[in-house]
C-alpha positions in Angstrom: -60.5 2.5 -39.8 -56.9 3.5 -40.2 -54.7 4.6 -36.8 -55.0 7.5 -36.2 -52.6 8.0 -33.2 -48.9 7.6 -32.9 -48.2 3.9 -31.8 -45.6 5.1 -29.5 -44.7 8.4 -27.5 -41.8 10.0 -26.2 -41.5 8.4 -22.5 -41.7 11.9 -20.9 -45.1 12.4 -22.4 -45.9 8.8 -21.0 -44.6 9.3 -18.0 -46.6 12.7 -17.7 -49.6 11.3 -19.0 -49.5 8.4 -15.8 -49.1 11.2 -13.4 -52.1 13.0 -14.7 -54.3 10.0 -14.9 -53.4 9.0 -11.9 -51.5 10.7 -9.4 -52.1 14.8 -10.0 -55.5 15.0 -10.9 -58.5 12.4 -10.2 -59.7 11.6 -14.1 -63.2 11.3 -12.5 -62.9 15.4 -11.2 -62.6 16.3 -14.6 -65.7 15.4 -16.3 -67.2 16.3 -19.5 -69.8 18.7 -19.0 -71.1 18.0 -22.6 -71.7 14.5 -24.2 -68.8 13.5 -26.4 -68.9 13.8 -30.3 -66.1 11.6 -30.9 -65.8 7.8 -29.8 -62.1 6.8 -29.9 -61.2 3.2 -29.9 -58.1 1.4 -29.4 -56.9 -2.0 -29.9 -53.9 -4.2 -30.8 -53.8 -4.9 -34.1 -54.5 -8.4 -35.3 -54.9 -8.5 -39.2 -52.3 -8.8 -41.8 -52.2 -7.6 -45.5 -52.5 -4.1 -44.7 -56.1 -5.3 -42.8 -56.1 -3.8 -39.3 -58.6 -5.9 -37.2 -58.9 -7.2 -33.2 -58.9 -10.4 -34.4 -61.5 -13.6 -33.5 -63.3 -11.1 -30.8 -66.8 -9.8 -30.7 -65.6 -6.6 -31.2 -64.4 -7.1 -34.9 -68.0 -8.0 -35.6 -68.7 -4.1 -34.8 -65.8 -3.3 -36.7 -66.7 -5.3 -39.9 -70.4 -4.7 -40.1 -70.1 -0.6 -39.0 -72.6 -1.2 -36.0 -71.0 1.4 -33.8 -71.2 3.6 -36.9 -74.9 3.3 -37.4 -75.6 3.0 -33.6 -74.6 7.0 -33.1 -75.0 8.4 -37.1 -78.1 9.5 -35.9 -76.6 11.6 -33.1 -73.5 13.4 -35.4 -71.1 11.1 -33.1 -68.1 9.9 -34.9 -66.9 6.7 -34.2 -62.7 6.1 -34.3 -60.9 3.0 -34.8 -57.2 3.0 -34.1 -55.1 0.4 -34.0 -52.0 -0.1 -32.8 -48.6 -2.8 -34.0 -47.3 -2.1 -30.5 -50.3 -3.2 -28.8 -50.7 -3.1 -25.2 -47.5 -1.4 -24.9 -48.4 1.3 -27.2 -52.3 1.8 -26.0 -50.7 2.1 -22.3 -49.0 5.3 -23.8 -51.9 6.5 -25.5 -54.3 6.3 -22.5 -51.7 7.9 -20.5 -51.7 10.6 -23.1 -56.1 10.7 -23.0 -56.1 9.7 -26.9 -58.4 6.9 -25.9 -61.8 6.3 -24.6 -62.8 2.8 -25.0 -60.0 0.3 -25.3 -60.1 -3.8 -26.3 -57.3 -5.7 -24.5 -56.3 -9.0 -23.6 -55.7 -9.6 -19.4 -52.3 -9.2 -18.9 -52.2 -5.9 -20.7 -55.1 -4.4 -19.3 -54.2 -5.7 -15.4 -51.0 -4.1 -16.1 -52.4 -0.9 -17.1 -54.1 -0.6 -14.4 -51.8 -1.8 -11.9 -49.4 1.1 -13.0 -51.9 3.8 -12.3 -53.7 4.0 -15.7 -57.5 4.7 -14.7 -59.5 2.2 -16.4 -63.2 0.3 -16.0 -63.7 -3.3 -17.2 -67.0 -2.6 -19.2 -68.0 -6.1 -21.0 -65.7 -9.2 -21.6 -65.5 -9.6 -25.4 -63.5 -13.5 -25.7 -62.4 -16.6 -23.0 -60.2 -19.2 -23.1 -57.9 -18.1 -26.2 -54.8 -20.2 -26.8 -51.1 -19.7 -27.9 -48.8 -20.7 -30.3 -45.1 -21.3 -31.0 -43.9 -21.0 -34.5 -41.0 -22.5 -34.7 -38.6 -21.9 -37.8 -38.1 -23.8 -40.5 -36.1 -27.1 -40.1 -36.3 -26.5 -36.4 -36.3 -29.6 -34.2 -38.2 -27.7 -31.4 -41.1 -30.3 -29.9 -41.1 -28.9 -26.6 -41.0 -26.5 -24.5 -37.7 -27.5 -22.5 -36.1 -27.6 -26.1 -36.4 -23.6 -25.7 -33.5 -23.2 -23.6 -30.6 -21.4 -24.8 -32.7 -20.7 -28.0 -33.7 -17.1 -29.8 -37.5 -16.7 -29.4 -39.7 -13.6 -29.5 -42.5 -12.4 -27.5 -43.8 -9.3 -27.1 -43.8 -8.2 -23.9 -46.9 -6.8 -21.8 -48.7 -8.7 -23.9 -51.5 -11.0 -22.7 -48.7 -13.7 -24.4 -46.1 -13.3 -21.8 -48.4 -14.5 -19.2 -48.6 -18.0 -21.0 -45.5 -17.9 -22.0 -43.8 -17.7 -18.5 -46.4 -20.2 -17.3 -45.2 -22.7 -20.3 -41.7 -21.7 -19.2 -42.1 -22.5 -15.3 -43.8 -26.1 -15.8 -40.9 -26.8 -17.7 -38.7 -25.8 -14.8 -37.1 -22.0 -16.8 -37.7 -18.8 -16.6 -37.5 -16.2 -19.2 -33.7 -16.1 -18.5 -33.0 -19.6 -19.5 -34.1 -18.3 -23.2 -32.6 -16.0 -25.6 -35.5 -13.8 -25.1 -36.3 -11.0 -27.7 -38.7 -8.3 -27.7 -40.3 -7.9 -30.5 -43.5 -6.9 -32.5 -45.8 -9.3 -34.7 -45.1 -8.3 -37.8 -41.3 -8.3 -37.5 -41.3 -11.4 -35.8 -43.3 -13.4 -38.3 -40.9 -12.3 -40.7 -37.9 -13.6 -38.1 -39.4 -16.5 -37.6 -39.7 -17.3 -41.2 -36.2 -16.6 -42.1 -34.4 -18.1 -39.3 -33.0 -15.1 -38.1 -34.6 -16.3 -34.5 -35.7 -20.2 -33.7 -39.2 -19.2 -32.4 -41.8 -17.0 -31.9 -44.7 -16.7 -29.4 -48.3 -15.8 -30.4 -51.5 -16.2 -31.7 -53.6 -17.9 -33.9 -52.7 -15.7 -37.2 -48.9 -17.6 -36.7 -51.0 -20.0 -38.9 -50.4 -17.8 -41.6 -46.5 -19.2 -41.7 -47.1 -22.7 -42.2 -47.1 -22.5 -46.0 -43.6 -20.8 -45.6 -42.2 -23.9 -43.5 -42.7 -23.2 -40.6 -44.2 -24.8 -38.1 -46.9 -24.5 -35.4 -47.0 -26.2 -31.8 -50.5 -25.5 -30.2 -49.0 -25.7 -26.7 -51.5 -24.2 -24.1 -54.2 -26.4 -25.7 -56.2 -28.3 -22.7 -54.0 -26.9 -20.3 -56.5 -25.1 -18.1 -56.7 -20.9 -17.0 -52.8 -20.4 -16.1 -52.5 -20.7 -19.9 -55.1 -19.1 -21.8 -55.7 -15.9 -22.3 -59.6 -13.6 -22.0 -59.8 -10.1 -23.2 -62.2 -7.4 -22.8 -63.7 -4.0 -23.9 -62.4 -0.8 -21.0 -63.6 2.3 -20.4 -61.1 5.3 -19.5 -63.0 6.9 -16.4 -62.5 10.1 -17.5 -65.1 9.4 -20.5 -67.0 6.8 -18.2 -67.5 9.9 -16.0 -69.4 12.1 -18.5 -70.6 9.8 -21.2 -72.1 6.6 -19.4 -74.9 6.5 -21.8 -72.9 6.5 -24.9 -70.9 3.9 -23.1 -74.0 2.1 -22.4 -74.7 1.7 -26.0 -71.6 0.7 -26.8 -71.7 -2.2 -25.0 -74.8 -2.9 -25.7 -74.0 -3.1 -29.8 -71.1 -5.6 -28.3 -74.0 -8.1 -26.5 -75.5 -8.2 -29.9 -72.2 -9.0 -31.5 -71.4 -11.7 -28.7 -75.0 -12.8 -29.0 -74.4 -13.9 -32.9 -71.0 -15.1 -32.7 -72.4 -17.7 -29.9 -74.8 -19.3 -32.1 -73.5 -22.5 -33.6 -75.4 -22.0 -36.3 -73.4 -18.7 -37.4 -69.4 -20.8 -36.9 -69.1 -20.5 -40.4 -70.0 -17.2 -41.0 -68.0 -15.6 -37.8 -64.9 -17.4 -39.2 -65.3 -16.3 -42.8 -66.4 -12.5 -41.0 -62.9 -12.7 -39.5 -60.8 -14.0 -42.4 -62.1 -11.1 -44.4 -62.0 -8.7 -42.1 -58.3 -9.9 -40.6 -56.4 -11.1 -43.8 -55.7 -14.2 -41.7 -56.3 -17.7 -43.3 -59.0 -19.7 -42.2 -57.4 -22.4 -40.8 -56.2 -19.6 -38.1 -59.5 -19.2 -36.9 -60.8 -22.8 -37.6 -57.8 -24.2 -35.4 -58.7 -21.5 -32.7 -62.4 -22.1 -32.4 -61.9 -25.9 -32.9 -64.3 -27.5 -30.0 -65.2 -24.5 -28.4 -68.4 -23.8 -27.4 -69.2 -20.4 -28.6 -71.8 -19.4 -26.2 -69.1 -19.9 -23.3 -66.0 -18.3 -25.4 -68.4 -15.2 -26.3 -69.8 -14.1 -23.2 -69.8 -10.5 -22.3 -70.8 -11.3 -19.1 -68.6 -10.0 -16.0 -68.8 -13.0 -13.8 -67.4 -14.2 -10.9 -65.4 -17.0 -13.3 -63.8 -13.9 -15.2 -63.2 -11.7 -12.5 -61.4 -14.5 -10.4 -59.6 -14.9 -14.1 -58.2 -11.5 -13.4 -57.8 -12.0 -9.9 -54.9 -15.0 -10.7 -53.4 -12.9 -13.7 -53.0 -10.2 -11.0 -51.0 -12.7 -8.9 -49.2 -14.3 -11.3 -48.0 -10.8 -12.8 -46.6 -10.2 -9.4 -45.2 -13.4 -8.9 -43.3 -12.8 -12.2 -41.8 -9.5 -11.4 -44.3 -8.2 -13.7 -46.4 -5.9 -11.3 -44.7 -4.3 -7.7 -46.6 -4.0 -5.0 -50.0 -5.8 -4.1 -51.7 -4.8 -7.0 -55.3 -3.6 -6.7 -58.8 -4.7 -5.8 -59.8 -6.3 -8.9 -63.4 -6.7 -8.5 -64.3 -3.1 -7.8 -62.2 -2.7 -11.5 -65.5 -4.6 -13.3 -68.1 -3.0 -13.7 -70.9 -5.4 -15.1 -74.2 -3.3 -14.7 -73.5 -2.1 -18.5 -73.5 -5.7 -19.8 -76.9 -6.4 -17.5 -78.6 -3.8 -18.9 -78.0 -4.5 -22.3 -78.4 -8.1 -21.6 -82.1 -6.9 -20.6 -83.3 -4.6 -23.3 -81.5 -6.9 -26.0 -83.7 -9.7 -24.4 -80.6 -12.3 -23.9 -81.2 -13.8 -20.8 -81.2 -17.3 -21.9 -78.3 -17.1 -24.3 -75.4 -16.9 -21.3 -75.1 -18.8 -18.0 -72.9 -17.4 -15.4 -69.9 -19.2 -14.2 -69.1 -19.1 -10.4 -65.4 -18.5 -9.0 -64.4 -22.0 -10.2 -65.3 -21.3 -13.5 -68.3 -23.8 -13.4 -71.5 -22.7 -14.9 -73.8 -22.2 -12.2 -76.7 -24.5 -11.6 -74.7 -27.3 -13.6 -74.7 -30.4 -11.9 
């Protein structure tokens, strides 16, 4: 479960990697002409106390109960998890160096993968509606989000957190350059945080995990609607796509089941005590997190009109924020939902999701 990859690369390897993925040589000419041994995985890494883990997603129920593992034993294929600190940063240099297959990300990171040439297929969504956080240092009198100006405070950038982050930023009438804005990985900045070498630090739920140092934790994006929260999904690269759909197909098809357990109310308990072990966050992280949800709508795979018109608005608000050139891409030929229909057929789980419309309103609801 270790990473296995470097979590970052020289940039002339990266930039090398983008021209060949995207500009030199079509991914999709060079497919396998043999069924791939070796699955390799890639996601940010979430956990703490030497526990690498995706987090409160579907996809750390694979990783915890070795699903993919048994899924493909039978077949001699090998199934690697690699996580990386850097996270989207870092897995954009690894795709661009093909040391991926399958990658989890949240949306910001993923629309700007592929708005910067990386070749990439939305294959299942794996979470929706995930807040942020703002730790704020001990003794700090940050309340707000207008008391940020002028102050030190970390993000990490190309993140699905910036997104929120400007957004929080903007309603407040600043941008990014009315803070002392600092780069700067999750581990590192927890520690920061803690000993007041900065005044705050942007994140997610495992910031929870500082409140017994002092620190404190302002659940800012709560209520506050799409422009704020963050969804994440499972990607193909479609260089694999191209010659191992069927593996792909059961992949995703071992996340429905995943998705299918962790919407049942009836299993709340045991996804959150799944996560703590399998994370090293505290329970009140994922408690906090989870806290009113209904699971069935936060875990569905499916690629619907209300998460692709999610994408669609991070897409314009990356370019709105200097984020993404250009005009992007077409986002809805990106998804690629016939993996989670087919899965959502032979797993027989047709009555466990409803599809949401462009609004984001289940369809049929009243």
């Amino acid at each position: 479960m270790k990473n296995n990859l470097p979590t970052s690369l020289p940039r002339r390897r990266f930039v090398a990697g983008l021209a060949a993925a995207g500009l030199a040589t079509p991914w999709l000419a060079r497919a396998q002409s043999a069924p791939a041994k070796l699955v390799r995985i890639g996601s940010p890494d979430l956990g703490t106390a030497g526990k690498p883990s995706p987090g409160a997603s579907s996809l750390a129920i694979l990783q915890a109960n070795k699903w993919l593992e048994e899924e493909f034993a039978k077949d001699g294929i090998e199934v690697q998890w690699n996580f990386f600190r850097g996270a989207g940063p870092a897995i954009a240099e690894a795709l661009a160096a093909r040391q991926l297959d399958i990658v989890y990300l949240g949306d910001l990171a993923s629309v700007l993968h592929k708005a910067r040439g990386l070749p990439t297929r939305f294959i299942a969504a794996t979470s929706r509606g995930t807040d942020s956080y703002l730790a704020t240092a001990p003794g700090s009198t940050i309340k707000t989000v207008a008391d940020l100006k002028d102050k030190k405070v970390s993000v990490l950038k190309g993140t699905a957190y910036q997104r929120p982050f400007d957004n929080l930023l903007a309603a407040a009438g600043l941008t990014e350059k009315d803070v002392k804005l600092i780069n700067m990985d999750w581990p590192s900045s927890k520690a920061a945080v803690v000993s007041g070498q900065i005044d705050a630090t942007f994140g997610g739920p495992d910031l929870f995990i500082l409140r017994e140092k002092g620190v404190n934790i302002l659940p800012l994006t709560r209520g506050k609607g799409p422009a704020f929260t963050i969804n994440s999904g499972m990607l193909a690269t479609e260089d694999f796509l191209a010659g191992n759909a069927p593996i792909v197909q059961r992949v995703v098809k071992q996340l429905v089941r995943a998705s299918a357990w962790a919407s049942q109310e009836a299993n709340r308990d045991a996804l959150i005590k799944l996560y703590v072990a399998n994370s090293g966050n505290p329970d009140l992280a994922f408690r906090e997190e989870l806290a009113g949800d209904n699971l069935a709508v936060r875990y569905s795979p499916l690629l619907d009109e209300g998460f692709q018109s999610n994408y669609q608005l991070v897409l314009n608000d990356g370019i709105r924020l200097g984020l993404i050139r250009g005009e992007g891409f077409d986002v809805k030929t990106w998804f690629q939902p016939q993996f989670v229909q087919q899965a959502v057929k032979d797993l027989k789980l047709e009555k466990v999701w409803r599809e949401t419309d462009a609004s984001g309103k289940a369809k049929g609801a009243a």
